[in-house]
C-alpha positions in Angstrom: 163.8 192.7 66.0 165.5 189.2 66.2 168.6 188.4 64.0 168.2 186.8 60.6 170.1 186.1 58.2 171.2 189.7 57.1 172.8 189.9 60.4 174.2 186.8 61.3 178.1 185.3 60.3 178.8 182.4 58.7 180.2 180.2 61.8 176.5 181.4 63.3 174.8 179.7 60.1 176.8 176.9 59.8 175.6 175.8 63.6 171.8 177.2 63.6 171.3 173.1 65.1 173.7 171.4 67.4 174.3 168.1 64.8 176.0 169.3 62.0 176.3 166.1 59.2 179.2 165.1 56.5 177.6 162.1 54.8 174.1 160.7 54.3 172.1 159.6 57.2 168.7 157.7 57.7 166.4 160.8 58.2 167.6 161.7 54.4 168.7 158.5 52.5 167.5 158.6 49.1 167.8 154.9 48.5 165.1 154.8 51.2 162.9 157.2 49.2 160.3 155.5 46.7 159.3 158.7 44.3 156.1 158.6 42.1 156.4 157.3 38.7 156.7 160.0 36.7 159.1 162.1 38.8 161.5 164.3 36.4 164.2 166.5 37.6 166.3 169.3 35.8 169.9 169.4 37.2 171.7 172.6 36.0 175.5 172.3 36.3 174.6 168.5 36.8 178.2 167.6 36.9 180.9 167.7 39.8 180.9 167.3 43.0 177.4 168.7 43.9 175.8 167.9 40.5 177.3 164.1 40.7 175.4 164.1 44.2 172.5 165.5 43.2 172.1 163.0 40.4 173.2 160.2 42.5 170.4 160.6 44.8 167.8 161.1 42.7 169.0 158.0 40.8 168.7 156.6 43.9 165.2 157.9 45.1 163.7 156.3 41.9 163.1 159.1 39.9 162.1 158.1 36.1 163.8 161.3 34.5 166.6 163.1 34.9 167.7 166.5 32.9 171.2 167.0 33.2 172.4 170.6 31.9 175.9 172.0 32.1 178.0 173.5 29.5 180.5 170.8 29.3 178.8 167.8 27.7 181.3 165.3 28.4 181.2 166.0 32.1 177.8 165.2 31.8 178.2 161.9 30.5 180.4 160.9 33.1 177.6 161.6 35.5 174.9 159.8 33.3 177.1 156.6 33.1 176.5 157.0 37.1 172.9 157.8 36.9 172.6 154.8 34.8 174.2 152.2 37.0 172.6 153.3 39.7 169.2 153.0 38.6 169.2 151.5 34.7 165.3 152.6 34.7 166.0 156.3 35.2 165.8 158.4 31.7 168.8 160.5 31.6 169.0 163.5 29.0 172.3 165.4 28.4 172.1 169.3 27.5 174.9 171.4 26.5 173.5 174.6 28.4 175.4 177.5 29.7 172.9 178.9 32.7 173.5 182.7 31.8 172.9 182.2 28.4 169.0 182.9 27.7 168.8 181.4 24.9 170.2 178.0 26.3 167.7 178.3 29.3 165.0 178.6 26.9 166.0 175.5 25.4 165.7 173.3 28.2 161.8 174.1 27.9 161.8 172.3 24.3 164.0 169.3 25.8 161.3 168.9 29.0 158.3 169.0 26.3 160.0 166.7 23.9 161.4 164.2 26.2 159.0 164.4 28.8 155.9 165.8 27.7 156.2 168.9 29.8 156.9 167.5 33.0 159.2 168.7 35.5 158.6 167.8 39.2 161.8 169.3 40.5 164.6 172.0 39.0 168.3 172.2 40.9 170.0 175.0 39.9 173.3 174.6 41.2 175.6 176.3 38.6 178.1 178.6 40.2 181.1 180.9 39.3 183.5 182.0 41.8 186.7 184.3 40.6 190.2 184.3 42.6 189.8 184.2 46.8 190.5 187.8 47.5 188.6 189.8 49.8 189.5 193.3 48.6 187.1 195.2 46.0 190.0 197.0 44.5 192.3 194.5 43.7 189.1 191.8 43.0 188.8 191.9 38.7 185.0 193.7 37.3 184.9 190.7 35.3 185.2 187.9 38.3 182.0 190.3 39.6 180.0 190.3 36.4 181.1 186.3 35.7 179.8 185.8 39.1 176.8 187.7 38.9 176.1 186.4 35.6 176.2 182.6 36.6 175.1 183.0 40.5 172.5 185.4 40.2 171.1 185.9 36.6 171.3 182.2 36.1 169.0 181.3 38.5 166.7 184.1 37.4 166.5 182.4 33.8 165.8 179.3 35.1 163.0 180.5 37.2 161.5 182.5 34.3 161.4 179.9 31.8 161.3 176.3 34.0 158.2 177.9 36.8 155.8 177.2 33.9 156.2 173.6 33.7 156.8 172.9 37.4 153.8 174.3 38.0 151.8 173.1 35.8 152.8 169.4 36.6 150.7 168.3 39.3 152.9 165.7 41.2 152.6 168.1 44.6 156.2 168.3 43.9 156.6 171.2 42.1 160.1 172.0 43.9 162.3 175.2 42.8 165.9 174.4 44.8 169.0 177.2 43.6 172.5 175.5 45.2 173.8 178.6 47.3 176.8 179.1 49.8 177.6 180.2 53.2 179.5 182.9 51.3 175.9 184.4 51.2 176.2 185.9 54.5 179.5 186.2 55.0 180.8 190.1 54.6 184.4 189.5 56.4 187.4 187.5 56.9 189.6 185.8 53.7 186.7 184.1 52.2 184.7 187.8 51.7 185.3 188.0 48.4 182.6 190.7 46.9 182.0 188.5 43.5 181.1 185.5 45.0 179.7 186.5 48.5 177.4 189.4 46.9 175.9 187.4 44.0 175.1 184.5 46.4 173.5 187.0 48.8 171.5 187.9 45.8 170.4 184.7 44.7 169.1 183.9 48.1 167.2 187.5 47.7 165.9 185.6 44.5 163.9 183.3 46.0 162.5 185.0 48.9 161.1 186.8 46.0 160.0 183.9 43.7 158.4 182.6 47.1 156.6 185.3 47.5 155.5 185.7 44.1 154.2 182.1 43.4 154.2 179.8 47.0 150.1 180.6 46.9 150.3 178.6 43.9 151.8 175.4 45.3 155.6 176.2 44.3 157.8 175.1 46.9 161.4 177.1 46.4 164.6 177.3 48.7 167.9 177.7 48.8 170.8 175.7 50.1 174.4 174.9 51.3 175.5 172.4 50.1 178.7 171.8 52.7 182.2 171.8 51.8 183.5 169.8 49.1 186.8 169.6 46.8 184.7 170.6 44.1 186.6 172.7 41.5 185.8 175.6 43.0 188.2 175.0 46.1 191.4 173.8 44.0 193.3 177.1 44.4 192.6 177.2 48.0 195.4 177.0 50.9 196.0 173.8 52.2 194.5 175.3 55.7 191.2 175.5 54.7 191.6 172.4 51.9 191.5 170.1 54.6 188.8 171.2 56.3 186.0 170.3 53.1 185.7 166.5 53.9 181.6 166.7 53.4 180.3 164.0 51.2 178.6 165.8 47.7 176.3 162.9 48.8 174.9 164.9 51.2 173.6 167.7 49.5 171.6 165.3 47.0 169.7 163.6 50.1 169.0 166.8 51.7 167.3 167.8 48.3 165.7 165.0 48.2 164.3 165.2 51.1 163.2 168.7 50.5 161.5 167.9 47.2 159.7 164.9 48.1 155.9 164.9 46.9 154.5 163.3 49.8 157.2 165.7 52.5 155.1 167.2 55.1 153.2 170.2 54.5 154.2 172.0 57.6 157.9 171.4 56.3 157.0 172.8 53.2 155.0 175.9 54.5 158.1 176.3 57.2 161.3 176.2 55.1 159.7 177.5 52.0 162.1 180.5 50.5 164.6 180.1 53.0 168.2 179.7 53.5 168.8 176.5 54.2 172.0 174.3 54.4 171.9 170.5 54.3 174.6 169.6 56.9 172.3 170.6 59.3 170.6 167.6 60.8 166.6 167.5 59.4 165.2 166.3 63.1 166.8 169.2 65.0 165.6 171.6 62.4 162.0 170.5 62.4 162.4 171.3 66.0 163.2 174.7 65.4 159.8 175.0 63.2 157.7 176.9 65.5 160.6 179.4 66.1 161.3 179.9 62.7 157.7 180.8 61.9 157.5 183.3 64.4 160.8 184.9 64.5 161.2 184.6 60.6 164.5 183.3 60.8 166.8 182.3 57.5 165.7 185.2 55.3 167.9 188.0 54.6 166.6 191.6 56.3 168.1 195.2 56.6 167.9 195.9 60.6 166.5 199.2 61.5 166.3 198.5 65.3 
């Protein structure tokens, strides 16, 4: 059996193609996108570092409606007043939305039917919780474990059950499912193995494997992605040590998107990186290279090995 996932470290993820990326680069520049008019995206925890760069560049590809969701509403604004001088044609809707909360989920499908008719081309859920950085189960709180799981993991599941419908019902050939993971997701040792954060993320990326499974046969295109390091506010209790080692542009992770979620991408990039693992540092050339191994070997999917 070849490694995956499952059996791989982080430092093996992190360089699964020699040219690892901190910024925006031609292959992947949204501003070099043209989307379809309609095109309408659902951001959850569209605030940040990752959520201003994923609104940024889909500002930026052209799309006509973007969904912001987050639990803090005037974060949200700060990241429409972007949107909005980016690209003054883009519709931006704020929603007050806490991910694990059902009932919020729910909502969002009243705000896509009443603001968009029903259309959603493309749903980011990159909400996250992470508790304290320690890497011992014992000392680690139950409620940084059920926070975590709660946000990471449930979230993501609450999205898919009540936002699939409308993606696939809007025929753009879109119809993009993207959850924002970690390479805490395969990491089981060293400082950053903390069980709340590293176990929920390995579950999320078990999430869509599933949803793949479940609903790729009916044009659904789902994966999940690193989105580098970043001084987001996740990293602000941190050590120094590792602080200055996050210099990745939140930038990047929207263009990657992008470039995943594009109507007119490929098919054989969809077929290929559909439910996998993904992260956007690495460079998009040298991973289309790797296409044919992938396939074959079924690399960037989590496994139990037996062999």
């Amino acid at each position: 059996m070849p490694p995956t996932l499952g059996q791989l470290n982080a430092q093996q993820c992190r360089t699964f193609v020699p040219t690892l990326h901190t910024t925006p680069y031609p292959a992947i520049d949204p501003s070099l996108v043209n989307l379809p008019s309609p095109y309408v995206v659902c951001i959850l925890g569209g605030h940040g570092a990752a959520g201003g760069g994923l609104a940024r560049a889909y500002a930026r590809a052209g799309a006509s409606g973007i969904i912001l969701a987050a639990r803090t509403v005037s974060a949200l604004e700060e990241t429409a007043s972007e949107v909005r001088s980016i690209n003054p044609q883009t519709k931006v809707v704020i929603v007050q939305c806490n991910i694990a909360s059902d009932d919020d989920v729910k909502s969002l499908v009243g705000t896509a039917n009443s603001e968009f008719e029903g259309r959603l081309d493309a749903v980011v859920a990159n909400a996250g919780y992470s508790g304290p950085l320690i890497a011992d189960v014992v000392r680690e709180k139950p409620s940084d474990i059920q926070n975590a799981f709660d946000v990471n993991t449930v979230g993501p599941f609450l999205v898919a059950h009540y936002l699939l419908p409308l993606l696939l019902a809007t025929d753009s050939g879109a119809n993009s499912f993207i959850t924002i993971n970690s390479m805490g997701a395969p990491t089981v040792a060293g400082p950053s193995g903390h069980a709340s954060y590293c176990v929920s993320k390995a579950a999320q990326a078990r999430l869509i494997e599933m949803i793949n499974e479940q609903y790729s046969g009916q044009g659904l295109f789902s994966a999940t992605v690193h989105p580098g390091g970043m001084r987001s506010g996740f990293v602000k209790d941190l050590p120094e040590e590792i602080l200055k080692l996050l210099n990745d542009s939140p930038d990047l992770v929207g263009a990657f998107c992008v470039w995943l979620s594009k109507p007119d991408a490929p098919q054989i990039r969809r077929d290929i990186l559909k439910g996998r693992f993904l992260s956007c540092k690495w460079d998009v050339s040298e991973l289309e290279s790797r296409f044919d191994e992938i396939k074959e070997k079924d690399l960037l999917k989590f496994r139990i090995a037996v062999e």
